[in-house]
C-alpha positions in Angstrom: 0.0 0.0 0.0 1.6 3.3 -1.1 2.8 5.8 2.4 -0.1 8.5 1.0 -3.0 5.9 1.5 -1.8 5.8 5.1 -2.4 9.3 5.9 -5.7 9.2 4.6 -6.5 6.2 7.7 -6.3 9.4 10.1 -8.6 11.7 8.1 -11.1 9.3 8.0 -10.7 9.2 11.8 -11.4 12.9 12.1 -14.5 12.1 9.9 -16.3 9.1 12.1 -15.1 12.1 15.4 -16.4 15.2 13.4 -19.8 13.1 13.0 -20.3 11.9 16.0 -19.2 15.1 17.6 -22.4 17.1 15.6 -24.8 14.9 17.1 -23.3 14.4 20.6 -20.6 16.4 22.1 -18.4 14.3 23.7 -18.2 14.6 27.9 -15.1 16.1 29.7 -14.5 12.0 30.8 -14.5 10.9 27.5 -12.4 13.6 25.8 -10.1 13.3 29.1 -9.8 9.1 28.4 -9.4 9.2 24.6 -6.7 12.0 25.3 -4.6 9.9 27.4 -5.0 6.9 25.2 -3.9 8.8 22.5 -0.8 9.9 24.7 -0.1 6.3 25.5 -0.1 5.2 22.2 1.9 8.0 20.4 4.7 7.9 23.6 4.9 4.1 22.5 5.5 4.6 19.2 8.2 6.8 19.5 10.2 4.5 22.4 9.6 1.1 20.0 10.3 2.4 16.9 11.2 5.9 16.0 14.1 6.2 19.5 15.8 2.6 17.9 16.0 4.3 14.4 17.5 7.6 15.5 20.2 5.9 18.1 20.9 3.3 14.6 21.2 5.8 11.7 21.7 9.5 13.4 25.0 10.9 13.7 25.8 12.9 17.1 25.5 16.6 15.0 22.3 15.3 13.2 20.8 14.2 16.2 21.5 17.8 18.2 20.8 19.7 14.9 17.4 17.2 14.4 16.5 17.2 17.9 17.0 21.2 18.0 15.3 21.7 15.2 12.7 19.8 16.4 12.0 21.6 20.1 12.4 24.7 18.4 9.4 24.3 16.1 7.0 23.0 18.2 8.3 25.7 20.7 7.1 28.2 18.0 3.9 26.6 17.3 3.1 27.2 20.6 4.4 30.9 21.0 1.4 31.5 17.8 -1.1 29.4 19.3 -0.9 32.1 22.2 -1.2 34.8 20.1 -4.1 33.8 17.7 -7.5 34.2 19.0 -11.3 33.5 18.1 -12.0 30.6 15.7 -9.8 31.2 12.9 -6.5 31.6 15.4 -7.8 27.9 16.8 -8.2 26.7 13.1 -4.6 28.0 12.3 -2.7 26.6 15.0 -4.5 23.0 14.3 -3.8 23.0 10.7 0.0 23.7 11.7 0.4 20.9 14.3 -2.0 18.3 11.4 0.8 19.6 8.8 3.8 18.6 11.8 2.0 15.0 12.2 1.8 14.4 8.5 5.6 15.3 8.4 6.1 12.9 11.5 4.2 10.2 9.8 6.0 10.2 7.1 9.4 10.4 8.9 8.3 7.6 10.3 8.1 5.3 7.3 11.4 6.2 6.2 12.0 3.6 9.7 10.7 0.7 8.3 6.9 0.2 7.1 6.1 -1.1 10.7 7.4 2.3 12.0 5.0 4.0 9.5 2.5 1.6 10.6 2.7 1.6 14.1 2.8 5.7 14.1 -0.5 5.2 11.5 -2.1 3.7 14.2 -0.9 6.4 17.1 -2.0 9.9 14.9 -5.1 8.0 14.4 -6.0 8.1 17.4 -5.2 11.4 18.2 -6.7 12.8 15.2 -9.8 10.7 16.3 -10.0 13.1 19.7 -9.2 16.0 17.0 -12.3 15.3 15.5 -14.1 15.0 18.7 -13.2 18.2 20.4 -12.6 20.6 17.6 -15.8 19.9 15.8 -17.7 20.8 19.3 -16.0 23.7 19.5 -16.7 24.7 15.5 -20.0 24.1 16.4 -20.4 26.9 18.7 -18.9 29.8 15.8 -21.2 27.4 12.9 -24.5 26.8 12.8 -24.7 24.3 9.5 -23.4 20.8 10.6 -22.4 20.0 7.3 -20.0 23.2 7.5 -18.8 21.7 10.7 -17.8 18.2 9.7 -16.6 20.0 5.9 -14.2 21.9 7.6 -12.9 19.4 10.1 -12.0 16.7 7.2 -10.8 19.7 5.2 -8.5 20.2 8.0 -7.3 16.8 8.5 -6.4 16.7 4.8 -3.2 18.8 5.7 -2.2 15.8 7.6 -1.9 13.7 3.7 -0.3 16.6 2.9 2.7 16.9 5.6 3.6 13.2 4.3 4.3 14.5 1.0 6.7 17.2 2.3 8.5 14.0 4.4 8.6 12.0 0.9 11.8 13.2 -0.4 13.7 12.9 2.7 14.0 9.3 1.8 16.8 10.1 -0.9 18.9 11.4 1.6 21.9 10.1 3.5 20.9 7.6 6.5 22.7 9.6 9.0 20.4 12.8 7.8 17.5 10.7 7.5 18.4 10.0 11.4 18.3 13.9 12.1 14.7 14.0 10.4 13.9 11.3 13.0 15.1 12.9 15.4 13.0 16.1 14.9 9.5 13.4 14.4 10.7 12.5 17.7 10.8 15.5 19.3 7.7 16.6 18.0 5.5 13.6 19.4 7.5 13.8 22.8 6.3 17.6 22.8 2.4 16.6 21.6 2.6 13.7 24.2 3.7 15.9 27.2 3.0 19.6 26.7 0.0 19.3 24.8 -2.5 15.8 25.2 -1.2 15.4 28.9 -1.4 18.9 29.9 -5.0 18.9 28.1 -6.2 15.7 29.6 -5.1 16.9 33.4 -7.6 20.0 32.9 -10.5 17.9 32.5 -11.9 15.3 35.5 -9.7 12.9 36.1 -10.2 9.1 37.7 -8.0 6.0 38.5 -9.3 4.5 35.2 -9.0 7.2 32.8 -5.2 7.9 33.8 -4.7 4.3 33.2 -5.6 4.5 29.7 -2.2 6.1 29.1 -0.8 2.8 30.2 -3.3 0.6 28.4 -2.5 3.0 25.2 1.7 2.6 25.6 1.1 -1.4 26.3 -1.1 -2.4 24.1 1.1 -0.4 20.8 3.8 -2.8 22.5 1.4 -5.7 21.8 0.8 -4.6 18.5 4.4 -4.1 17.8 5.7 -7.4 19.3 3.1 -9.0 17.3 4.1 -7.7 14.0 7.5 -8.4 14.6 
């Protein structure tokens, strides 16, 4: 299956999210439990498969100037998401940080296609709470549905369109290829910690739904160990 038909797995994700979100807005518990799933799952693709590919191929300088690179962008994503207000501001920063998963995703292949796989399955699911929670909040500036869940999957269609940016990485030298890992790993350490954690904290929390970060990390293990 060609790397682009991947990336189009998450969109249709934000679809089935964006739906259901129209007709029933997700609670604070639910949003809070598919956040740390998400969290668990993304964190455990970067630790089984993206961290082995960076320590294999990267040099030392790729992997400061990578890693750098890396913090530094999703530093600044941030520093604009604090500026930009109102609905277009939130649209903004969202199609940014879809364009930066694309780009991860297909880093990510360049690892091996059960890399590419693995991290298809992780941005799925936190494209899936994307659809959940952005849709809701759409919903409150729109008053046509059909606008709604349009502009959602129009969204998500900048993930497809990071992986095309990523594509010509793969004629590169290993050791830079490593240094482009490096950054996709500094990204989804950043989206894991400072962004679905940190969101997930502000909501109600339980016993059960923080363990659905450690039912997310194990069961990618599963998933990985099984496809091995």
């Amino acid at each position: 299956m060609p790397i682009l038909a991947f990336a189009f797995v998450p969109v249709f994700a934000v679809l089935l999210g964006a739906i259901y979100a129209v007709w029933r807005r997700p609670g604070p518990a639910l949003e809070g439990a598919v956040q740390h799933l998400a969290a668990g799952v993304v964190f455990g693709a970067a630790a089984a498969e993206i961290l082995p590919q960076v320590k294999h191929d990267a040099s030392v300088w790729t992997t400061l100037i990578g890693g750098t690179l890396g913090v530094a962008t999703m530093l600044g994503v941030k520093s604009l998401e604090g500026r930009w207000k109102g609905p277009i501001g939130m649209i903004t920063a969202i199609g940014i940080d879809l364009v930066v998963d694309g780009l991860v995703l297909g880093l990510a292949f360049l690892g091996g296609a059960k890399a590419g796989v693995l991290m298809t399955i992780a941005l799925t699911l936190e494209v899936l709470f994307l659809g959940l929670t952005v849709t809701a909040k759409l919903g409150e500036a729109l008053a046509s549905r059909f606008r709604v869940v349009a502009l959602s999957v129009g969204l998500a269609l900048l993930l497809p369109a990071g992986v095309l940016v990523a594509t010509p990485v793969v004629l590169l030298p290993p050791h830079v290829i490593g240094g482009f890992l490096t950054f996709g790993l500094m990204a989804l350490l950043y989206l894991v910690t400072e962004e679905l954690l940190v969101e997930a904290h502000e909501k109600p929390d339980s016993p059960i739904i923080s363990a659905m970060f450690f039912v997310g990390f194990l069961g990618l293990l599963i998933v990985e160990e099984l496809m091995a």
